[in-house]
N, CA, C and O atoms as a printed pandas DataFrame, in Angstrom:
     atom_number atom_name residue_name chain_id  residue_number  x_coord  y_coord  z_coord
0              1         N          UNK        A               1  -91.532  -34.884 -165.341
1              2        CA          UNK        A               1  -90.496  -35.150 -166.333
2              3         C          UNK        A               1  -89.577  -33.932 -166.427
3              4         O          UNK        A               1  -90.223  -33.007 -166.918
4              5         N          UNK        A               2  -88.489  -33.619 -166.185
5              6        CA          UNK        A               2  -87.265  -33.102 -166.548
6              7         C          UNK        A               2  -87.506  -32.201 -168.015
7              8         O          UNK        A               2  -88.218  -32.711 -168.879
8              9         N          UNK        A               3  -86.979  -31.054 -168.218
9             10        CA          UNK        A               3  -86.808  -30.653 -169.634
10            11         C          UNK        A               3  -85.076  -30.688 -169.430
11            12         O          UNK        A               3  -84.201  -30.377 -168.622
12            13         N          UNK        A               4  -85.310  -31.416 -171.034
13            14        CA          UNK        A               4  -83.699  -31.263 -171.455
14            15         C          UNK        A               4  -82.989  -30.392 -171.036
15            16         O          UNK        A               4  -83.477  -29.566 -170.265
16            17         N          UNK        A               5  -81.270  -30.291 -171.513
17            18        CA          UNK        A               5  -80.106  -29.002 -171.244
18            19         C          UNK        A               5  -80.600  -28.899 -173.096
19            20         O          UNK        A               5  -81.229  -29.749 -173.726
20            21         N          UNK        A               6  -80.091  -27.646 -173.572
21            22        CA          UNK        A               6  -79.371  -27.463 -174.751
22            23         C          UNK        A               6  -78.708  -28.449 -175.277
23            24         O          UNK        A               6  -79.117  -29.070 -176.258
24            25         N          UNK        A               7  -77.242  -28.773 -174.468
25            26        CA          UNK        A               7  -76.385  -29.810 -174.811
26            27         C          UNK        A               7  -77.008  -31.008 -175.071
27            28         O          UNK        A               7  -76.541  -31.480 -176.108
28            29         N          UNK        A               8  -77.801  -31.664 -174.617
29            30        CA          UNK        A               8  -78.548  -32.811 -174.401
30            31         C          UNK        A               8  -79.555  -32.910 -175.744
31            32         O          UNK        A               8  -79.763  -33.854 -176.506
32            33         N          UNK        A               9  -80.076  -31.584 -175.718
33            34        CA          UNK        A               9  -80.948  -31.860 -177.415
34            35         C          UNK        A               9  -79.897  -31.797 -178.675
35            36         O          UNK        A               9  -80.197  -32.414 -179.698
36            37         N          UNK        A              10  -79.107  -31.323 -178.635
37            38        CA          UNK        A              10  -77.966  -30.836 -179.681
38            39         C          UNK        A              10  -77.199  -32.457 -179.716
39            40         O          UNK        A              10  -76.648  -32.857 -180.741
40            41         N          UNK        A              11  -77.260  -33.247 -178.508
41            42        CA          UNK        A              11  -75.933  -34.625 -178.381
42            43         C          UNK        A              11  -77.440  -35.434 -179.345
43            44         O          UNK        A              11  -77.255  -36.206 -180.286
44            45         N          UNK        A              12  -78.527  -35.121 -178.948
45            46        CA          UNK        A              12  -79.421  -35.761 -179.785
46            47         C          UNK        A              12  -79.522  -35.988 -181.223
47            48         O          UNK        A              12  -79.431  -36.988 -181.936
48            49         N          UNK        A              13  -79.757  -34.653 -181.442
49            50        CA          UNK        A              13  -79.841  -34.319 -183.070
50            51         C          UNK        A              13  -78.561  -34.867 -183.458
51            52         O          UNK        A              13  -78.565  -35.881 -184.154
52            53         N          UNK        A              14  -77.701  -34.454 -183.182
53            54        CA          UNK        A              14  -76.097  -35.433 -183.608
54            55         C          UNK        A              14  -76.352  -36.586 -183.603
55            56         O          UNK        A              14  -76.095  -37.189 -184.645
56            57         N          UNK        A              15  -77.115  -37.576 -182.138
57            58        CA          UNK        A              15  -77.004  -39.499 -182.838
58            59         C          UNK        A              15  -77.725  -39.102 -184.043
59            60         O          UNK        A              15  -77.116  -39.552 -185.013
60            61         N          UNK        A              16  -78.830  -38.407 -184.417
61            62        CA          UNK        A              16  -79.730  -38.871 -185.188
62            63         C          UNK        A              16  -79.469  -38.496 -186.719
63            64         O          UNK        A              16  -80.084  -38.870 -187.718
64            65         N          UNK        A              17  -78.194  -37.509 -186.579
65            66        CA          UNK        A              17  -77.719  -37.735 -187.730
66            67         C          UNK        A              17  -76.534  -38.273 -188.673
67            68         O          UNK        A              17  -76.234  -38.331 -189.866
68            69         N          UNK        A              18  -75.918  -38.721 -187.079
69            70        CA          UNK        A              18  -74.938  -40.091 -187.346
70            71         C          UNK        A              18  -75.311  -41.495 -187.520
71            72         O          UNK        A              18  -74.531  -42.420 -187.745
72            73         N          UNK        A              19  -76.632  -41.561 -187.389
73            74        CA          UNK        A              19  -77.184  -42.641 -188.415
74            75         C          UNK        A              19  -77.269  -42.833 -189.600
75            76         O          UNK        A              19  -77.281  -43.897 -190.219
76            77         N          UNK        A              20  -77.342  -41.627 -190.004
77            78        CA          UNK        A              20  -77.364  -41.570 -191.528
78            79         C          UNK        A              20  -76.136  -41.122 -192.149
79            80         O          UNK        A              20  -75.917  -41.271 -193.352
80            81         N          UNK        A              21  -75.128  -40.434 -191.128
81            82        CA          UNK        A              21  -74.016  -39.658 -191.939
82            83         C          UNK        A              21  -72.362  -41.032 -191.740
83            84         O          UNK        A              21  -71.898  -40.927 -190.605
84            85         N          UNK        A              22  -71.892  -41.692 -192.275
85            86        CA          UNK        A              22  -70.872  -42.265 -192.089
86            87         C          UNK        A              22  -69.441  -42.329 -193.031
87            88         O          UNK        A              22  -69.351  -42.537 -194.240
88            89         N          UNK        A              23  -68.466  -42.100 -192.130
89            90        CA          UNK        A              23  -67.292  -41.534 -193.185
90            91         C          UNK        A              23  -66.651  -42.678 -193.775
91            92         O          UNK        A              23  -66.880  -43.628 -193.027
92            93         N          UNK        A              24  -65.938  -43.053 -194.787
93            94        CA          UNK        A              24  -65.487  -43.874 -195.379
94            95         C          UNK        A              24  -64.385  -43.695 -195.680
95            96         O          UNK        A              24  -64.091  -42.544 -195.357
96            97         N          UNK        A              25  -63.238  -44.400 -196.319
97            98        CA          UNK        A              25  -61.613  -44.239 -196.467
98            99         C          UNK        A              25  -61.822  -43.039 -197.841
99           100         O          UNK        A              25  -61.123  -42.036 -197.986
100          101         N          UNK        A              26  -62.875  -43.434 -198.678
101          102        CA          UNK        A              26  -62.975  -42.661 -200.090
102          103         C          UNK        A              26  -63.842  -41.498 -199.690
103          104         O          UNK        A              26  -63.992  -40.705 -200.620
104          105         N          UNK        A              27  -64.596  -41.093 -198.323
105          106        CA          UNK        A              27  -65.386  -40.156 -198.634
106          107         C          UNK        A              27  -65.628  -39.890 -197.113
107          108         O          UNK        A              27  -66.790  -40.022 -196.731
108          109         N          UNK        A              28  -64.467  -39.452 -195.991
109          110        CA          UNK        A              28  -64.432  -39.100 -194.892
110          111         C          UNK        A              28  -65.381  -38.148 -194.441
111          112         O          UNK        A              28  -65.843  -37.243 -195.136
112          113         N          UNK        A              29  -65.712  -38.429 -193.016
113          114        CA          UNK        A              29  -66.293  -37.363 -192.735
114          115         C          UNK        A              29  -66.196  -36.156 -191.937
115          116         O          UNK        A              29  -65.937  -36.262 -190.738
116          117         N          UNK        A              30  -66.391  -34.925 -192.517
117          118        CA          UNK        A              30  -65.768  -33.403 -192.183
118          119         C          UNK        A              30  -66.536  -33.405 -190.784
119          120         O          UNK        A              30  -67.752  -33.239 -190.877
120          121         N          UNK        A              31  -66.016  -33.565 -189.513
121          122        CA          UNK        A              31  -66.798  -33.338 -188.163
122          123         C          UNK        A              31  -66.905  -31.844 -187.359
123          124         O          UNK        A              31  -65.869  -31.721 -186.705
124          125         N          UNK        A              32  -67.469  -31.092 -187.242
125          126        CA          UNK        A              32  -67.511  -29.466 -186.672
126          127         C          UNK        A              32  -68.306  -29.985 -184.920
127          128         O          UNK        A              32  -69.269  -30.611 -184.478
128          129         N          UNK        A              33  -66.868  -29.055 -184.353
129          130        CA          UNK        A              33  -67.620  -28.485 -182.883
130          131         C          UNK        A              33  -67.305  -27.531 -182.765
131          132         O          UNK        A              33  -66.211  -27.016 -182.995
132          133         N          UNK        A              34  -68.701  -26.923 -182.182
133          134        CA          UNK        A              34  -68.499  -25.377 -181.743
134          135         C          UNK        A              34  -68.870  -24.956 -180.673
135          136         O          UNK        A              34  -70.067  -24.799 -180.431
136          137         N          UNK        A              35  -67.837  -24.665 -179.740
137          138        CA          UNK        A              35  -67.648  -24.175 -178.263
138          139         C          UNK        A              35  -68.258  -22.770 -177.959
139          140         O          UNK        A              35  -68.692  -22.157 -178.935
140          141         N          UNK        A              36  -68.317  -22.375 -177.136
141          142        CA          UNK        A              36  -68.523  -20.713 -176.983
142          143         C          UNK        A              36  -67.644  -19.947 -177.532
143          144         O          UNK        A              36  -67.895  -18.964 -178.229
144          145         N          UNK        A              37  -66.235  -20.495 -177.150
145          146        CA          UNK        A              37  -65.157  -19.099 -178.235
146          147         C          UNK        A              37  -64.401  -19.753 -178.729
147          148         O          UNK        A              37  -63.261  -19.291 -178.786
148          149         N          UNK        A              38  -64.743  -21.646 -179.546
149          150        CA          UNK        A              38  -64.055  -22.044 -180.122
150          151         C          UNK        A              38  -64.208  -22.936 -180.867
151          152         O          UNK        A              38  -64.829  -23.873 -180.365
152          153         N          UNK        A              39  -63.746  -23.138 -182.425
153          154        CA          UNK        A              39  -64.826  -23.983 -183.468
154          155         C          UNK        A              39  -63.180  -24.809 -183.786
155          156         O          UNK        A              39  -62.018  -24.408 -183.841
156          157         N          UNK        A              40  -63.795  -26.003 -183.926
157          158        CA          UNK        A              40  -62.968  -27.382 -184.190
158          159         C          UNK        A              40  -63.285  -28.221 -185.108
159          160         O          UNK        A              40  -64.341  -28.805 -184.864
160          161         N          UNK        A              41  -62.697  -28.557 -186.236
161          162        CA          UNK        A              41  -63.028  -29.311 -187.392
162          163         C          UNK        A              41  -61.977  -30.675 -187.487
163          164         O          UNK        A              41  -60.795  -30.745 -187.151
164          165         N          UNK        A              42  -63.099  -31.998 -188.224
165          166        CA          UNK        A              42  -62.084  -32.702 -188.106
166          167         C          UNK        A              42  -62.265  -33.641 -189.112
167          168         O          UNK        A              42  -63.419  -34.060 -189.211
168          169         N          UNK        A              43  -61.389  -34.116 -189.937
169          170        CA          UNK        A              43  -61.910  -35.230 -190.873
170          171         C          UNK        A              43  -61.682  -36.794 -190.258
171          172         O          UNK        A              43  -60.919  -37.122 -189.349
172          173         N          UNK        A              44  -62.503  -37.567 -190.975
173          174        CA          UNK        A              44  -62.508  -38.676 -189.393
174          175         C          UNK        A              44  -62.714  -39.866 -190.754
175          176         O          UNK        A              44  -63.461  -39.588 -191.692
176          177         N          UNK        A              45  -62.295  -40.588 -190.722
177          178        CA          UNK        A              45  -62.623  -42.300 -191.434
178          179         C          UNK        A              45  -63.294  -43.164 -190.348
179          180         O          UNK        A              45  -62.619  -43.641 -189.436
180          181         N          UNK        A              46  -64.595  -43.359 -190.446
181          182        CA          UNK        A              46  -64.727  -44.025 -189.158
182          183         C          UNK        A              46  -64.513  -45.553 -188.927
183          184         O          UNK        A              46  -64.476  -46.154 -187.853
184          185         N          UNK        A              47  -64.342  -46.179 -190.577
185          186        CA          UNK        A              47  -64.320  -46.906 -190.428
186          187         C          UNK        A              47  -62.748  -47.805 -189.774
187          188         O          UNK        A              47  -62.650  -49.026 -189.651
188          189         N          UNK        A              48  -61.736  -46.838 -189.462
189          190        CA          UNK        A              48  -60.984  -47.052 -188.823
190          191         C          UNK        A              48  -61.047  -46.427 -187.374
191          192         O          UNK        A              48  -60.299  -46.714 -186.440
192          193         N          UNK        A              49  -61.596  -45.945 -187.371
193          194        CA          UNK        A              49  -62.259  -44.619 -186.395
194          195         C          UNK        A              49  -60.731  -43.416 -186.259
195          196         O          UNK        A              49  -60.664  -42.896 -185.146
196          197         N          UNK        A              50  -59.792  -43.061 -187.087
197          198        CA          UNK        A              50  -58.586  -42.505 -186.882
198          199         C          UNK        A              50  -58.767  -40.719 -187.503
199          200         O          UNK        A              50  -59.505  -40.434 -188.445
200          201         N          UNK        A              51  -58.263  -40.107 -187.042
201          202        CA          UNK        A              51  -58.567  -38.228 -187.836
202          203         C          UNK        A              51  -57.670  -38.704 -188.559
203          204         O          UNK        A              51  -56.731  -39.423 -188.216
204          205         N          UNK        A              52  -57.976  -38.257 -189.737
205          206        CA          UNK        A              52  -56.561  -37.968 -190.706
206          207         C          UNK        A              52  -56.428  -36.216 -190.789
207          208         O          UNK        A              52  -55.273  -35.962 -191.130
208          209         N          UNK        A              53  -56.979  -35.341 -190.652
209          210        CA          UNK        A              53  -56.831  -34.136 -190.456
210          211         C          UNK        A              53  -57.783  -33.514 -189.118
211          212         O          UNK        A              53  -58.649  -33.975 -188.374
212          213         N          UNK        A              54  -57.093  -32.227 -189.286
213          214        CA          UNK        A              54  -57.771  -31.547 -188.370
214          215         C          UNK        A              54  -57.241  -30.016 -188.338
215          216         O          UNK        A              54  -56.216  -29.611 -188.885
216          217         N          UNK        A              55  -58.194  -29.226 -187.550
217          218        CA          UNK        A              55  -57.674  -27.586 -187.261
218          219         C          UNK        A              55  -58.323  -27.122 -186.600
219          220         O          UNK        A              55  -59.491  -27.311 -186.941
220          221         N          UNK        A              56  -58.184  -26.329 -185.407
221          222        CA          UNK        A              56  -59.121  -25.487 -184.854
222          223         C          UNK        A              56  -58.802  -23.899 -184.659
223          224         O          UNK        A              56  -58.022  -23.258 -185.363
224          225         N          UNK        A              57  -59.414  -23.489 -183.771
225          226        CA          UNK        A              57  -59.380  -21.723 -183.595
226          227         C          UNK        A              57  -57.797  -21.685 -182.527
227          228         O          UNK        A              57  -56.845  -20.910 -182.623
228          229         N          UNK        A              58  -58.011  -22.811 -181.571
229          230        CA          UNK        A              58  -56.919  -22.707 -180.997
230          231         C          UNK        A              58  -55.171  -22.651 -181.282
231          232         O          UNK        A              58  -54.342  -22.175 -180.506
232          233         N          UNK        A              59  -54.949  -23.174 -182.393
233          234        CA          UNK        A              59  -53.595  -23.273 -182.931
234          235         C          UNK        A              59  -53.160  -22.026 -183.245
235          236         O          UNK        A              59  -53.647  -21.119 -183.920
236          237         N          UNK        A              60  -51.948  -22.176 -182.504
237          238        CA          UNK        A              60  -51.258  -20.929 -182.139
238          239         C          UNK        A              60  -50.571  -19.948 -184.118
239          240         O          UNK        A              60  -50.342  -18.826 -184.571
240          241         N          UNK        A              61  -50.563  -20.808 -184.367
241          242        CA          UNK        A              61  -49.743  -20.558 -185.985
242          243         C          UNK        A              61  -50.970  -20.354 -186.772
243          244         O          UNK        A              61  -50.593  -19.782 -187.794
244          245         N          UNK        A              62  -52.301  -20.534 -186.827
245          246        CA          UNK        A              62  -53.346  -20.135 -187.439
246          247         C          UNK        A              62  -53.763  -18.479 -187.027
247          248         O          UNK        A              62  -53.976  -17.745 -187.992
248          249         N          UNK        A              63  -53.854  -18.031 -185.996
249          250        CA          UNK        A              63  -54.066  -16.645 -185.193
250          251         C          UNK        A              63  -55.964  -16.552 -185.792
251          252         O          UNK        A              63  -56.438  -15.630 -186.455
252          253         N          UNK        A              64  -56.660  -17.708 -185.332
253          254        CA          UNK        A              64  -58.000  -17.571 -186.429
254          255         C          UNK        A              64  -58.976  -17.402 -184.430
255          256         O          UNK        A              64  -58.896  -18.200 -183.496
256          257         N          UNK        A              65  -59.574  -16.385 -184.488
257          258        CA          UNK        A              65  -60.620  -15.956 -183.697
258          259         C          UNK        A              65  -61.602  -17.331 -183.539
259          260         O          UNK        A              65  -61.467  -18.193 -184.407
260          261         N          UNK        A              66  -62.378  -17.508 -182.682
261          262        CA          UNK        A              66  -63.662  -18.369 -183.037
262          263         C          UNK        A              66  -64.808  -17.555 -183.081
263          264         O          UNK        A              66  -65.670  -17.441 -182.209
264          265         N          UNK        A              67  -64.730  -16.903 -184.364
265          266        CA          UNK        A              67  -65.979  -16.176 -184.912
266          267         C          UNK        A              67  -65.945  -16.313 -186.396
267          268         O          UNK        A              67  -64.997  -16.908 -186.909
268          269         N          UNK        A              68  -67.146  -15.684 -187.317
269          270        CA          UNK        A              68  -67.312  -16.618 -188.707
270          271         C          UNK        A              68  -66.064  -16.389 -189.388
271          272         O          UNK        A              68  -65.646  -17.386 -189.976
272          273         N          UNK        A              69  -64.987  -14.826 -189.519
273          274        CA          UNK        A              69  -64.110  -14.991 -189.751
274          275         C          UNK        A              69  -62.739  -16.212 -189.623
275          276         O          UNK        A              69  -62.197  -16.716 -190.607
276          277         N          UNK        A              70  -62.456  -16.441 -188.497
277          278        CA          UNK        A              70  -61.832  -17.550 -188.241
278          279         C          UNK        A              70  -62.232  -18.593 -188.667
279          280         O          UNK        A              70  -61.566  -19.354 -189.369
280          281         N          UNK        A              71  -63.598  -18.808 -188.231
281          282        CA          UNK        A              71  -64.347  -20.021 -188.849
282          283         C          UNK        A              71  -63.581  -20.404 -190.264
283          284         O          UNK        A              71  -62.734  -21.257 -190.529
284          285         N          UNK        A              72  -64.033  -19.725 -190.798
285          286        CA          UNK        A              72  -63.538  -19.444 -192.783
286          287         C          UNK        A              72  -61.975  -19.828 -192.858
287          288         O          UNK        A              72  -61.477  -20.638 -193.640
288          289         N          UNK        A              73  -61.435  -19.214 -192.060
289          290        CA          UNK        A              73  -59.692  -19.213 -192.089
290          291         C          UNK        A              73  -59.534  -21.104 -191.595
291          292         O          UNK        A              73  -58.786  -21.882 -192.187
292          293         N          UNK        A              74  -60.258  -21.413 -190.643
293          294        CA          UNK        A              74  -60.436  -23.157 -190.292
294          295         C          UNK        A              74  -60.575  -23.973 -191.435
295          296         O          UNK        A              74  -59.863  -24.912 -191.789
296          297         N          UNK        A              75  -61.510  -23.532 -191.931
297          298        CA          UNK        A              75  -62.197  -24.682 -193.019
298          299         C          UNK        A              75  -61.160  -24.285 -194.622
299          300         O          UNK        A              75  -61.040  -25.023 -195.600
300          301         N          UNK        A              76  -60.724  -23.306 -194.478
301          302        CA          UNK        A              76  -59.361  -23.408 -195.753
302          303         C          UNK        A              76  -58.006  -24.037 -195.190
303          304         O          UNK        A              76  -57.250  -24.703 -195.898
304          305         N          UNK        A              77  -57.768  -23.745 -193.786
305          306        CA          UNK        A              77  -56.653  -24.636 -193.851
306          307         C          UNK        A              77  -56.536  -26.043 -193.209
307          308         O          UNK        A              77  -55.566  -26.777 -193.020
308          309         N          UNK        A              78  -58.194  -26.199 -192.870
309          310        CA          UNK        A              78  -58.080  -27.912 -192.775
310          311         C          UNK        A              78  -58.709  -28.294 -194.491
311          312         O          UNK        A              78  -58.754  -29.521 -194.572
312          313         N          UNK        A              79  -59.056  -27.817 -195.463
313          314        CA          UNK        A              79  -58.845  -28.331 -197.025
314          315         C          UNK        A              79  -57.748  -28.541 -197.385
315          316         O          UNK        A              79  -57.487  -29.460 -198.161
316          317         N          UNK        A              80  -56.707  -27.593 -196.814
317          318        CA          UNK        A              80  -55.322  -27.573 -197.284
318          319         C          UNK        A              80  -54.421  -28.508 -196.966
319          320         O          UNK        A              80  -53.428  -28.912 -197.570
320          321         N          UNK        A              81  -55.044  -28.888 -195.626
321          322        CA          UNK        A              81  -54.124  -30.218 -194.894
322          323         C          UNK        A              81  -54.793  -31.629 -195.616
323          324         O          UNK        A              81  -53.973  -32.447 -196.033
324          325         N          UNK        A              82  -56.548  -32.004 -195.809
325          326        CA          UNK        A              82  -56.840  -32.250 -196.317
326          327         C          UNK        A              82  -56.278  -32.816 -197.621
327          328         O          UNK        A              82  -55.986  -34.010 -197.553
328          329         N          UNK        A              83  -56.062  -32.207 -198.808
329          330        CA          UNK        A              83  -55.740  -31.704 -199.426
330          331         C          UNK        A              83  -54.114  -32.507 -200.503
331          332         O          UNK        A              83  -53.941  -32.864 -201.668
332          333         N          UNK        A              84  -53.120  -32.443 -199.014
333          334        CA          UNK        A              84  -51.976  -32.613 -198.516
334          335         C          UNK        A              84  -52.037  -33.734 -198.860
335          336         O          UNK        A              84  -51.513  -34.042 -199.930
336          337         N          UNK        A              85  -52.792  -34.854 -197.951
337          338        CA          UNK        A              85  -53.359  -36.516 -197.775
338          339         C          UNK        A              85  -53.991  -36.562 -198.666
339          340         O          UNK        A              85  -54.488  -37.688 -198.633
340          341         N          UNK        A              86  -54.358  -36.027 -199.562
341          342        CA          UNK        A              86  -54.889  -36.762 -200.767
342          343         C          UNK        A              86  -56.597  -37.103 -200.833
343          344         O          UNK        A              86  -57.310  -37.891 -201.455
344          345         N          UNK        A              87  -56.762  -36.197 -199.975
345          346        CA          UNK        A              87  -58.601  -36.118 -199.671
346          347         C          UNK        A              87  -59.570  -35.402 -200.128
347          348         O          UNK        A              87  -59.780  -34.406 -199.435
348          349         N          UNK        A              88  -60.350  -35.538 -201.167
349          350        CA          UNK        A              88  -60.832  -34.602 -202.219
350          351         C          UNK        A              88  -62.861  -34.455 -201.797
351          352         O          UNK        A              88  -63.662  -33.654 -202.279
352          353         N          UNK        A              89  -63.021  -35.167 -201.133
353          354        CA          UNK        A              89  -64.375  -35.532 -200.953
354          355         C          UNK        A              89  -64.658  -35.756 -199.493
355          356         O          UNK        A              89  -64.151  -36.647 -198.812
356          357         N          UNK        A              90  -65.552  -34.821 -199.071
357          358        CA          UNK        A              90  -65.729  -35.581 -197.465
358          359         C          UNK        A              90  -67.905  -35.348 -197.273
359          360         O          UNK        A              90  -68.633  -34.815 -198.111
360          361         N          UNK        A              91  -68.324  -35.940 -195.973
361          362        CA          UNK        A              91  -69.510  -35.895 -196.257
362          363         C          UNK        A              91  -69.273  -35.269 -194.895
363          364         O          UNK        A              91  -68.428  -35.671 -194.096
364          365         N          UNK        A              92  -70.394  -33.880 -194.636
365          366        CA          UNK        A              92  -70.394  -32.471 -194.073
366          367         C          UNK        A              92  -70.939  -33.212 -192.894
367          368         O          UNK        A              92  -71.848  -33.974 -193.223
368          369         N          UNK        A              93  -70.603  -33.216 -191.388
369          370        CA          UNK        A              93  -71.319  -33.177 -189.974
370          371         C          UNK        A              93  -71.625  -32.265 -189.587
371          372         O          UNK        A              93  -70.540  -31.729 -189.361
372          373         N          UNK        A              94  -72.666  -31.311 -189.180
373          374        CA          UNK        A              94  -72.601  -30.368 -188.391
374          375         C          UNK        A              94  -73.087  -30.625 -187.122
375          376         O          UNK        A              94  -74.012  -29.937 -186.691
376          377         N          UNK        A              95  -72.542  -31.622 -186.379
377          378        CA          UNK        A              95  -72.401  -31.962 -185.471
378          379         C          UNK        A              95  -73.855  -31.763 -184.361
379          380         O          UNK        A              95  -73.916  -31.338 -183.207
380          381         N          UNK        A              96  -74.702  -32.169 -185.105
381          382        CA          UNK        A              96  -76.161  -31.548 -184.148
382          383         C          UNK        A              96  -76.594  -29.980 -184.126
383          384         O          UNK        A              96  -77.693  -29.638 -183.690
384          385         N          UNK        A              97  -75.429  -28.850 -184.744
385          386        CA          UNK        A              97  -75.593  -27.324 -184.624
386          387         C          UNK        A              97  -75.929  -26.957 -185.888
387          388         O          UNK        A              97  -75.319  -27.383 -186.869
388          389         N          UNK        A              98  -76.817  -26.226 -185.952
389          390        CA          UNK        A              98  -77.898  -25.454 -187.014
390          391         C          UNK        A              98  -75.921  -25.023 -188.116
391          392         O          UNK        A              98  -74.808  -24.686 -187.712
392          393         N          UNK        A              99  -76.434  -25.275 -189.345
393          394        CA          UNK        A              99  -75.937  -25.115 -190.232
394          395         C          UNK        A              99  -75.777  -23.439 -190.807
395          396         O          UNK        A              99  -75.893  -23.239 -192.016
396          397         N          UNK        A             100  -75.527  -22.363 -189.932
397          398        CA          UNK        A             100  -75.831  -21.013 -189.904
398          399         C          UNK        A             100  -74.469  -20.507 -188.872
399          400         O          UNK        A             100  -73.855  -21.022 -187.938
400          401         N          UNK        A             101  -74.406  -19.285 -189.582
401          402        CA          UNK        A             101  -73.391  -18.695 -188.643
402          403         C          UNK        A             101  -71.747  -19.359 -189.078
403          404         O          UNK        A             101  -71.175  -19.385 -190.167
404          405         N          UNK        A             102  -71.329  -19.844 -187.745
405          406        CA          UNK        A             102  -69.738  -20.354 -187.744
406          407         C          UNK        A             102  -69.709  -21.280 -188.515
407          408         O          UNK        A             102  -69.131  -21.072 -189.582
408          409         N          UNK        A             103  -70.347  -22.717 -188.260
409          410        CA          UNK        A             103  -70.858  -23.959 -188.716
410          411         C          UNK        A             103  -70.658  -23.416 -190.227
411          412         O          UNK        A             103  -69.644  -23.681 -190.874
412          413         N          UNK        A             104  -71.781  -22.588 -190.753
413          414        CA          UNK        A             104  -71.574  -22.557 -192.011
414          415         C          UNK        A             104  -70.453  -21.959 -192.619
415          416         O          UNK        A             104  -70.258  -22.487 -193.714
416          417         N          UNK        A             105  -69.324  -20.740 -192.264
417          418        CA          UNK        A             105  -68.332  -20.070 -192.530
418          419         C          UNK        A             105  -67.244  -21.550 -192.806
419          420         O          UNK        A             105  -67.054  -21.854 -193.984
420          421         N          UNK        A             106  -66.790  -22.132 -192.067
421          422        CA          UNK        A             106  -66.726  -23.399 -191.729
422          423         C          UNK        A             106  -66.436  -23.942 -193.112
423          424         O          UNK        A             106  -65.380  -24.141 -193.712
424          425         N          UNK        A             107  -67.915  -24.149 -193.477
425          426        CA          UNK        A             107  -67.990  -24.926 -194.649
426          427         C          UNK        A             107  -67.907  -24.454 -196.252
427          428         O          UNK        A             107  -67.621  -25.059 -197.285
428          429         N          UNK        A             108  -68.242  -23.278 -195.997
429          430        CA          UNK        A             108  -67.721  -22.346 -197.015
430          431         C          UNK        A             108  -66.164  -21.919 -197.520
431          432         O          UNK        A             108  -65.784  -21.583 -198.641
432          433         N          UNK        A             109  -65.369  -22.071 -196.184
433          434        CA          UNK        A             109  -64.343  -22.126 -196.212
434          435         C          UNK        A             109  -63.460  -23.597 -197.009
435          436         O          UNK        A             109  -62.703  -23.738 -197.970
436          437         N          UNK        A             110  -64.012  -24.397 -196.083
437          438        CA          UNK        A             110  -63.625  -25.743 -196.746
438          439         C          UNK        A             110  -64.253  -26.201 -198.357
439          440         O          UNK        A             110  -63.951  -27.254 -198.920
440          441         N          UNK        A             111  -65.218  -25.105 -198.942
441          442        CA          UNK        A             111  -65.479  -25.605 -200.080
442          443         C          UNK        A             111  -64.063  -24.856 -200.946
443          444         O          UNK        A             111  -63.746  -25.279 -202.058
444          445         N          UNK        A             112  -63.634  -24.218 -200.568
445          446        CA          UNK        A             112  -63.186  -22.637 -201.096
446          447         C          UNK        A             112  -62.080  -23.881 -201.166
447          448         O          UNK        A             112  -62.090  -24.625 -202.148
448          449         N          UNK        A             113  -61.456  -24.009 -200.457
449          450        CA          UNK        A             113  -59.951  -24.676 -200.453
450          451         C          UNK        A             113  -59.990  -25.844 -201.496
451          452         O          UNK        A             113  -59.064  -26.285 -202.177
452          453         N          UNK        A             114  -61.386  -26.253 -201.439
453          454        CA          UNK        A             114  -61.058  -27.274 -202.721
454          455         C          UNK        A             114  -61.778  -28.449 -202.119
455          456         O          UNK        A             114  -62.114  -29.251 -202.990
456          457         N          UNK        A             115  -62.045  -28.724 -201.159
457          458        CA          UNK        A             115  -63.127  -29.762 -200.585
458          459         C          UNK        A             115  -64.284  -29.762 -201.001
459          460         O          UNK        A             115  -64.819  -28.659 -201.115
460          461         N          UNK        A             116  -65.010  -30.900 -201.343
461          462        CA          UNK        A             116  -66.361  -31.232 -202.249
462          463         C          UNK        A             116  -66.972  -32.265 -201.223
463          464         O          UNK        A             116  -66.645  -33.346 -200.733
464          465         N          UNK        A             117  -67.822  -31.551 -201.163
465          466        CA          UNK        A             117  -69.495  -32.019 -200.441
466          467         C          UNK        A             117  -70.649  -30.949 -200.804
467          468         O          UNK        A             117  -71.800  -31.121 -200.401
């Protein structure tokens, strides 16, 4: 038998907690990926399956690192865009990745801006 990749246990833990985690028009859900040098957040309705927001490390007008600093600078100005649309409530993904580190800066950030989960 094969041992898993990383990626492969991590795509796991993600189905298994997208069974239980689902976004709604009233209570979207905040989605986090985190690359080697780059963290991506996204609010998602699934039941249309459409982003209504988003932000990552990459946007040139943010200047946000993908480290916990940046992280933090992500998750305030996707609240802010958030925010914008009229989105006060979202339910937290951490996308299969341990809730520590970026992941969490992330979410600390997005509480800060005014997002509730």
């Amino acid at each position: 038998m094969a041992t898993k990749t990383t990626t492969e246990l991590r795509k796991a833990r993600h189905a298994r907690i997208r069974k239980r985690v689902d976004g709604t028009a009233q209570r979207p859900r905040l989605a986090v990926f985190r690359s080697l040098q780059h963290i991506y957040a996204q609010i998602i309705d699934d039941s249309t399956g459409t982003t209504l927001a988003a932000a990552s490390s990459q946007e040139k007008d943010l200047k946000a690192a993908g480290n916990a600093e940046g992280a933090k600078q992500i998750g305030l100005k996707l609240a802010e865009r958030a925010k914008a649309k009229g989105i006060a409530t979202v339910v937290f993904d951490r996308g299969g990745f341990r809730y520590h580190g970026r992941v969490a800066s992330l979410a600390e950030g997005a509480r800060e801006g005014g997002l509730e989960f």
